[in-house]
C-alpha positions in Angstrom: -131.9 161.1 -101.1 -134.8 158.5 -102.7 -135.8 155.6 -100.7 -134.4 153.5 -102.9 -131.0 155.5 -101.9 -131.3 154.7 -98.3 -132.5 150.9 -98.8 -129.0 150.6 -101.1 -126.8 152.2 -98.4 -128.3 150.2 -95.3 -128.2 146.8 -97.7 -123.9 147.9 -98.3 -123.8 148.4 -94.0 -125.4 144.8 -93.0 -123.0 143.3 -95.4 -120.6 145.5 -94.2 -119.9 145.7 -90.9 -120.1 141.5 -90.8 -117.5 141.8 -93.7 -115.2 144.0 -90.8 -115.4 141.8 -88.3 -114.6 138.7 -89.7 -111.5 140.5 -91.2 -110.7 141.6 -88.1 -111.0 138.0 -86.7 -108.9 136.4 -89.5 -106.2 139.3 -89.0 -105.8 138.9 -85.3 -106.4 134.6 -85.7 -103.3 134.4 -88.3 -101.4 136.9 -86.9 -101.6 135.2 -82.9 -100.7 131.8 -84.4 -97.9 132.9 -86.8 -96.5 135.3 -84.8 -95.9 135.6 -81.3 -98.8 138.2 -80.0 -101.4 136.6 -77.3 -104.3 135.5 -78.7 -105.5 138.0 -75.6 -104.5 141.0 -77.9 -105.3 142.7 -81.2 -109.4 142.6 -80.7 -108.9 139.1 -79.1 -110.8 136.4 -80.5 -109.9 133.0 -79.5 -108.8 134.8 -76.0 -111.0 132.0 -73.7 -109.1 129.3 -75.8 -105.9 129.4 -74.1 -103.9 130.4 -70.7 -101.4 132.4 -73.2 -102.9 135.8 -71.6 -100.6 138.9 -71.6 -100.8 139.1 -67.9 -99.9 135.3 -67.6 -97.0 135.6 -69.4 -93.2 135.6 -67.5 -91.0 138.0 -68.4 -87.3 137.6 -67.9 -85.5 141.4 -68.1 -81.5 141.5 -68.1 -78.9 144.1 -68.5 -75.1 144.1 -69.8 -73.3 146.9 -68.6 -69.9 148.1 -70.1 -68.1 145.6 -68.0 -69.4 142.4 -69.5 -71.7 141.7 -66.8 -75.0 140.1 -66.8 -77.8 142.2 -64.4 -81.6 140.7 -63.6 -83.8 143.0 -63.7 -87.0 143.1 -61.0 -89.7 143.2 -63.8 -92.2 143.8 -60.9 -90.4 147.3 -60.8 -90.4 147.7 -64.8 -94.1 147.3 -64.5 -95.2 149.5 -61.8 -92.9 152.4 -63.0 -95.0 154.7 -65.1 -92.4 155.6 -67.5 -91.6 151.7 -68.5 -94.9 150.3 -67.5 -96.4 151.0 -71.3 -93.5 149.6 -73.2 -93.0 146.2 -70.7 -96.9 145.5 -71.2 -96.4 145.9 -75.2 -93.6 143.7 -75.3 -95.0 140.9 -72.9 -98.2 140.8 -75.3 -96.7 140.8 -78.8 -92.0 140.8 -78.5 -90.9 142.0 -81.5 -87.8 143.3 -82.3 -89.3 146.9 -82.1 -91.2 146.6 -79.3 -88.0 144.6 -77.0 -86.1 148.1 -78.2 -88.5 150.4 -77.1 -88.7 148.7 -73.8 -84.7 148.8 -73.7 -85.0 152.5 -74.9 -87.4 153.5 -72.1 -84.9 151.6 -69.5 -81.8 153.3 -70.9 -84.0 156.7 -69.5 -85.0 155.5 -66.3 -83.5 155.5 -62.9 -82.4 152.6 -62.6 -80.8 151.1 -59.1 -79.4 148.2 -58.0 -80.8 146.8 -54.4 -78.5 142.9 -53.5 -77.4 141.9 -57.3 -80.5 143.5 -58.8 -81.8 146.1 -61.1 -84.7 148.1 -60.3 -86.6 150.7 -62.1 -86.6 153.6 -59.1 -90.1 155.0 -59.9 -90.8 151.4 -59.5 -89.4 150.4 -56.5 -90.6 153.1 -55.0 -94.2 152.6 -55.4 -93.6 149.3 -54.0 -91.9 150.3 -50.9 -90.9 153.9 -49.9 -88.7 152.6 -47.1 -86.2 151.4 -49.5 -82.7 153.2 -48.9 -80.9 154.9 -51.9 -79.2 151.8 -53.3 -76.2 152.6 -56.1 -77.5 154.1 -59.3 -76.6 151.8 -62.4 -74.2 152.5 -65.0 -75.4 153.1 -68.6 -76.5 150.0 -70.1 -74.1 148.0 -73.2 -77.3 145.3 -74.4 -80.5 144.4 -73.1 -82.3 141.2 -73.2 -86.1 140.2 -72.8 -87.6 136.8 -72.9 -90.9 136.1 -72.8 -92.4 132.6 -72.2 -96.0 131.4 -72.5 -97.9 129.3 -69.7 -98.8 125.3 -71.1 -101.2 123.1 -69.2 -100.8 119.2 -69.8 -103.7 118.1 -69.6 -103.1 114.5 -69.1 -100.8 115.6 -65.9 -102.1 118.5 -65.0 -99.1 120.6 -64.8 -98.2 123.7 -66.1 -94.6 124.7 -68.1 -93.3 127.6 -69.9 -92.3 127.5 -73.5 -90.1 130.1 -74.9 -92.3 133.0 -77.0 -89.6 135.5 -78.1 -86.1 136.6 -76.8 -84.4 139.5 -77.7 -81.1 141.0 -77.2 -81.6 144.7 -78.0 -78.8 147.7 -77.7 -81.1 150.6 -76.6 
């Protein structure tokens, strides 16, 4: 290759890779303000502008069973278990439809049990505390639903609330 070959090809790369990045910016910019993915996520810029991190978020799990009945599930449990723990921290960071149904999905395979009025993941639990006795296992779930909420500071009152980000019903 000429010189004149290699001062073409490194002019194209300082044009470039500036040329990526701001696409890559833009992409993740539009799609954490239109849709509901942290600003935390997808290459994260704008991340230090907001308390809307993945790991601030609350999560809210329930499960239906065949009965009609309404179950909370003990995310804490949902998050330490390594089967579920993927999928929960996909769907706290960007709930879409898919991503509620994979959690569900990954649920509907897990162990769960039920300790007071309670769903756990068992894999979960168990990491937590290994003196736990062998509660009831929990019958196949009908629906479940995960809402996600973002933290808010107010400024002028310096307290913090939760706004809804996503809820989803999902039939795994």
């Amino acid at each position: 290759m000429t010189s004149s070959g290699h001062g073409r090809r490194d002019r194209w790369l300082a044009l470039a890779v500036p040329l990526v990045l701001v696409a890559v910016a833009v992409t993740q910019v539009v799609t954490a303000s239109t849709q509901e993915l942290t600003p935390w996520r997808g290459a994260g810029f704008g991340m230090f502008s907001t308390l809307d991190g993945h790991s601030l978020r609350v999560v809210r799990l329930t499960i239906e069973d065949d009965a009609g009945r309404s179950w909370p599930v003990d995310v804490t449990s949902v998050e330490d278990a390594p089967d579920t723990h993927a999928r929960f921290v996909e769907a706290r960071a960007f709930p879409t439809e898919r991503r509620a149904g994979a959690l569900a999905s990954s649920l509907a395979d897990a162990d769960l049990v039920v300790v007071g009025d309670t769903v756990h993941v068992a894999d979960g639990l168990a990491a937590r505390d290994e003196d736990v006795a062998v509660p009831a296992l929990f019958d196949e779930a009908r629906t479940v639903t995960l809402e996600v909420y973002r933290l808010e500071l107010d400024q002028p009152s310096g307290r913090v609330t939760r706004h809804e980000v996503a809820a989803r019903t999902v039939t795994p």
